[in-house]
N, C-alpha and C positions, 0 to 999 in steps of 0.2 A: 516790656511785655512783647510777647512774639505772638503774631497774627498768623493763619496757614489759610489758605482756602482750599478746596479740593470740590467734587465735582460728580455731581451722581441725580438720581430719580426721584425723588419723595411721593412716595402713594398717599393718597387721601386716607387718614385717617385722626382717629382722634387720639391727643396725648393725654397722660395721667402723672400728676405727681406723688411720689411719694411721703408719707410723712420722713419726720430724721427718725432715723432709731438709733438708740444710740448703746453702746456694748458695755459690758459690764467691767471693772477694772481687770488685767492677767495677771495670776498668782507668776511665781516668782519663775523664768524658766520657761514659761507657758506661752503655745500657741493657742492663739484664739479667734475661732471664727462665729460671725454672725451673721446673718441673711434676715430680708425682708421684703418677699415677692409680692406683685400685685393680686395675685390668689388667694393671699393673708398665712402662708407659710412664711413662720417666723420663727429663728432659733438659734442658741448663743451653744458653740458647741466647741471644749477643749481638746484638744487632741492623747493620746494616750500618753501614760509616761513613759516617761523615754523616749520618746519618739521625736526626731530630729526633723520628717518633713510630714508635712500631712494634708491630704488631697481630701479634701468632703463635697460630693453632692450637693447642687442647692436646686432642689425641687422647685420651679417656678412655675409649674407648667403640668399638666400628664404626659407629656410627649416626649420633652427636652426642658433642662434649662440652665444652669450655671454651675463649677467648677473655682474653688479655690485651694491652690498650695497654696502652704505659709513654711518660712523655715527658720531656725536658729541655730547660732555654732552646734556644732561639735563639740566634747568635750576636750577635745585636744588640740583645737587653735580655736580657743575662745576669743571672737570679738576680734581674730589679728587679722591678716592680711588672706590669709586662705579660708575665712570662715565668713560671716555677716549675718546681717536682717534681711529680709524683705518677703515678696509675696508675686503670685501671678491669681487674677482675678479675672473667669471668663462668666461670661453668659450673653444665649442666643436668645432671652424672654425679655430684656427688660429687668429691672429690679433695683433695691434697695442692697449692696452689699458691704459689708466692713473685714479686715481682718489685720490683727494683732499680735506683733510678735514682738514678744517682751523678753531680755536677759539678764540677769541678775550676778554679783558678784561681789566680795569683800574684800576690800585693797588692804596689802602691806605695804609699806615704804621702808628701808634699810639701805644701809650706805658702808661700805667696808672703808673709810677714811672722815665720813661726817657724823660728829654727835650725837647721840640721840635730841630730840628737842629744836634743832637745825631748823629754822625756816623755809619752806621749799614750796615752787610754785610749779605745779602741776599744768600743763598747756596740752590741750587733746586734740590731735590734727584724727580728723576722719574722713572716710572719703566720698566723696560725690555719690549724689542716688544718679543713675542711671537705670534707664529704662525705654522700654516702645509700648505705643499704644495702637491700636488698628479696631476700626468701628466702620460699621454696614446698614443700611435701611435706619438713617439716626434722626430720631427728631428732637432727643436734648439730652446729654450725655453730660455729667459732672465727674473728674476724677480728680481726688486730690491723696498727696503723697506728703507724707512728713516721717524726721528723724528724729529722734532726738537722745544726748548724751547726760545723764544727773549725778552728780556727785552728793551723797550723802543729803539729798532730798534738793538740792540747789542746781537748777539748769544751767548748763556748762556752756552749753552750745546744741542750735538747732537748725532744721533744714526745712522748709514745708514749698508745696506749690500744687497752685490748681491747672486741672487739663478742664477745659469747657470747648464741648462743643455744641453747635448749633447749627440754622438752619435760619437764612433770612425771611422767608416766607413763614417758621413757626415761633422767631426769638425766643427770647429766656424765660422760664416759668419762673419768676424770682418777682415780689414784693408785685402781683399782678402779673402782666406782661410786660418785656422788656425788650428794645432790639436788641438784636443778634449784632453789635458791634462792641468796641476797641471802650469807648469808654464807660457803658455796660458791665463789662467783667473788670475793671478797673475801680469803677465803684464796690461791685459787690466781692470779688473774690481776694485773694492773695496770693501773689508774685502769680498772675494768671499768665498760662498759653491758648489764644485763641484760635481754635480748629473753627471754619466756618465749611461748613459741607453737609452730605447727606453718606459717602461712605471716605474711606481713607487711612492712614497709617501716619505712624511719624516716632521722634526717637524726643528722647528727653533728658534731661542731662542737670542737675541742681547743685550748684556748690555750697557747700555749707561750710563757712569759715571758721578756724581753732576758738574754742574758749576751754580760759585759765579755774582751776580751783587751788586757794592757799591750803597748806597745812605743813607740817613736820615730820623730820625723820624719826621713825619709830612709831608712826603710827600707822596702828593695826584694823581691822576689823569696817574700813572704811567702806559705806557703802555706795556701790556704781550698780546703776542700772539707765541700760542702754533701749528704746523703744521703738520699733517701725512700724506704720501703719500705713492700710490702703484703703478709702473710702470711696466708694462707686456708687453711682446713681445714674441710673441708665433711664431715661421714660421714653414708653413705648414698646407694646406688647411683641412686635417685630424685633425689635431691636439690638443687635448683637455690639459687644465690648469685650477688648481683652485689654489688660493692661498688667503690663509682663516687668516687675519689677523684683527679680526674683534673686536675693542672696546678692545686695548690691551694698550693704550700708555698715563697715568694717570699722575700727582704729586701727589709725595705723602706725599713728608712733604717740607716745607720750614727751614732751619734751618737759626737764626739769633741770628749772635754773634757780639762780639766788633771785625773791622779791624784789631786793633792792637795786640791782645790778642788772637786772636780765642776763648774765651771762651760766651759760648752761653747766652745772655741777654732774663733776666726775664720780664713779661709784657709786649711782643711785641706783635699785631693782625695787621694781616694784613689780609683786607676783599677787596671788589672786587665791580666797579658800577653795576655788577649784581646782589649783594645783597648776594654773599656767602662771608662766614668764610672759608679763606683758612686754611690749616694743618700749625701749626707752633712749630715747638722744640721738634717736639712729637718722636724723635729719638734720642736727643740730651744727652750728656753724662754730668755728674753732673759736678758743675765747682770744681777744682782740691782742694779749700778749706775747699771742705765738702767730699772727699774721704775719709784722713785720718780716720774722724770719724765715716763714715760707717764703716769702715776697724776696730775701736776699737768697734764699738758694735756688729760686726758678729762674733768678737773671745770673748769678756763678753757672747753674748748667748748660744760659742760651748762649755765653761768654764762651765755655769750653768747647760748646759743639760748634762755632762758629771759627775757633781757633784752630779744632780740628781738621774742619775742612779746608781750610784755606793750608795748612800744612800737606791735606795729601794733595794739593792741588800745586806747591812750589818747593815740595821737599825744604823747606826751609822755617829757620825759626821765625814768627812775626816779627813785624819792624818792631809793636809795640815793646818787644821785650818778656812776653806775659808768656804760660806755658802752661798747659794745663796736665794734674798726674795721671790722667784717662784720656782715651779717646772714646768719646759715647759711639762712635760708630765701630768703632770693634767689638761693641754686645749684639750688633747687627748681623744675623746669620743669613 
């Protein structure tokens, strides 16, 4: 757990907690946002179709009060490296906020050298949530962020972590009152970062480790569905949060090898009813039968270029005898 301190004013006032609200499941594809301000504007709202990012309003207030993007691929780097989940979630009032962004897709597996029926193990590297957060006049702030990757209803792999912060003079609205320290949110929350302060910033960074799903070559119609979320609870009617996680939560390779063997199989594509070419083996390490022989041609080239040089340095043949049919520094321009 990582503790921050920082360092600011706290005005006398009184806090409020929120009830949890909690959001209704996202259709498939779907951005979803929901809010629940201390004013009792409360509202679950999906974004248009088709629509790739989407900014709503959240009325906490008559005057001012919170802002949420959310966003999902594109349809043409689904889920890769140039596309992702996440969200940026502001507000200057205080409040209860959520938002959801879910995507959805049908896996094919094919192999232009393996059987159909072939066992195949599926390992899904995705990358780190990254994010910042920055908060002002704070008397109890909860952020928490989570990923996660499902194979045909079975969780593959997942990412989650709480941002808490607090204020030693107003501690933690949690289970009564609670201090504002280390083993505090250690009890209550998960994988917590503890901000203690009244305003400040900071960045965040979550790794979230590969998980495998089995199955076989030739199977079609397989369902993946990928989910980011951001949940904010801000207390205190002053009180401003952003937390800017925005288009952070990708795959980035698929790795697929034999069950029995771990060693990663040649020929696999695995594409998607949306029409993309997922990343497949594009991390994968050579299989162990062609090590050796890399290993014997990187020391024949340290051998030649070693024997080269020592040739333009005595014009003459090594004592060893040895001669190499190249000289690697004559590719040297």
């Amino acid at each position: 757990m990582k503790t921050i301190l920082t360092t600011g004013w706290l005005p006398l006032c009184c806090i409020f907690v929120l009830p949890v609200f909690f959001e209704a499941p996202a259709a498939a594809n779907a951005l979803l946002v929901t809010y629940d301000c201390s004013n009792g504007s409360a509202a679950t709202t999906y974004a248009p179709a088709g629509a790739l990012s989407f900014t709503v309003p959240v009325p906490c207030s008559a005057t001012s009060g919170g802002t949420i993007t959310t966003t999902y691929p594109t349809t043409t780097n689904y889920l890769t490296s140039t596309a992702g989940l996440g969200s940026v979630i502001h507000t200057s009032t205080g409040g209860l906020i959520d938002t959801e962004a879910l995507a959805e897709d049908a896996l094919s597996i094919t192999s232009n050298t393996l059987a159909p029926g072939t066992p195949v193990a599926l390992t899904f590297f995705v990358s780190p949530l990254t994010g910042s957060y920055a908060f002002s006049n704070n008397y109890f702030t909860f952020d928490e962020i989570s990923a996660s990757v499902n194979v045909n209803s079975a969780l593959v792999t997942k990412g989650a972590a709480d941002v808490v912060i607090c204020t030693v003079a107003v501690g933690i609205p949690v289970n009564g009152t609670q201090p504002c320290d280390e083993a505090t949110v250690d009890t209550y929350y998960s994988n917590p970062t503890l901000v203690v302060g009244v305003s400040g910033s900071g960045t965040l960074a979550i790794p979230i480790g590969p998980g495998t799903y089995d199955t076989t070559v030739g199977t079609t119609g397989l369902p993946l569905s990928v989910g980011f979320d951001q949940h904010d609870n801000v207390n205190g009617g002053g009180s401003s949060f952003t937390g800017d996680f925005l288009d952070p939560f990708t795959i980035m390779d698929i790795e697929a090898t034999d069950p029995t063997t771990g060693h990663p199989l040649s020929g696999i594509s695995i594409t998607g009813a949306s029409g993309v070419s997922y990343p497949v083996n594009i991390s994968a390490v050579p299989e162990p039968s062609t090590l050796p022989l890399i290993i014997v041609a990187l020391l024949a080239l340290a051998v030649c270029a070693r024997l080269a040089a020592h040739d333009d340095k005595r014009a003459s043949t090594p004592p060893t005898g040895l001669k190499c049919a190249f000289n690697p520094y004559d590719q040297l321009v």
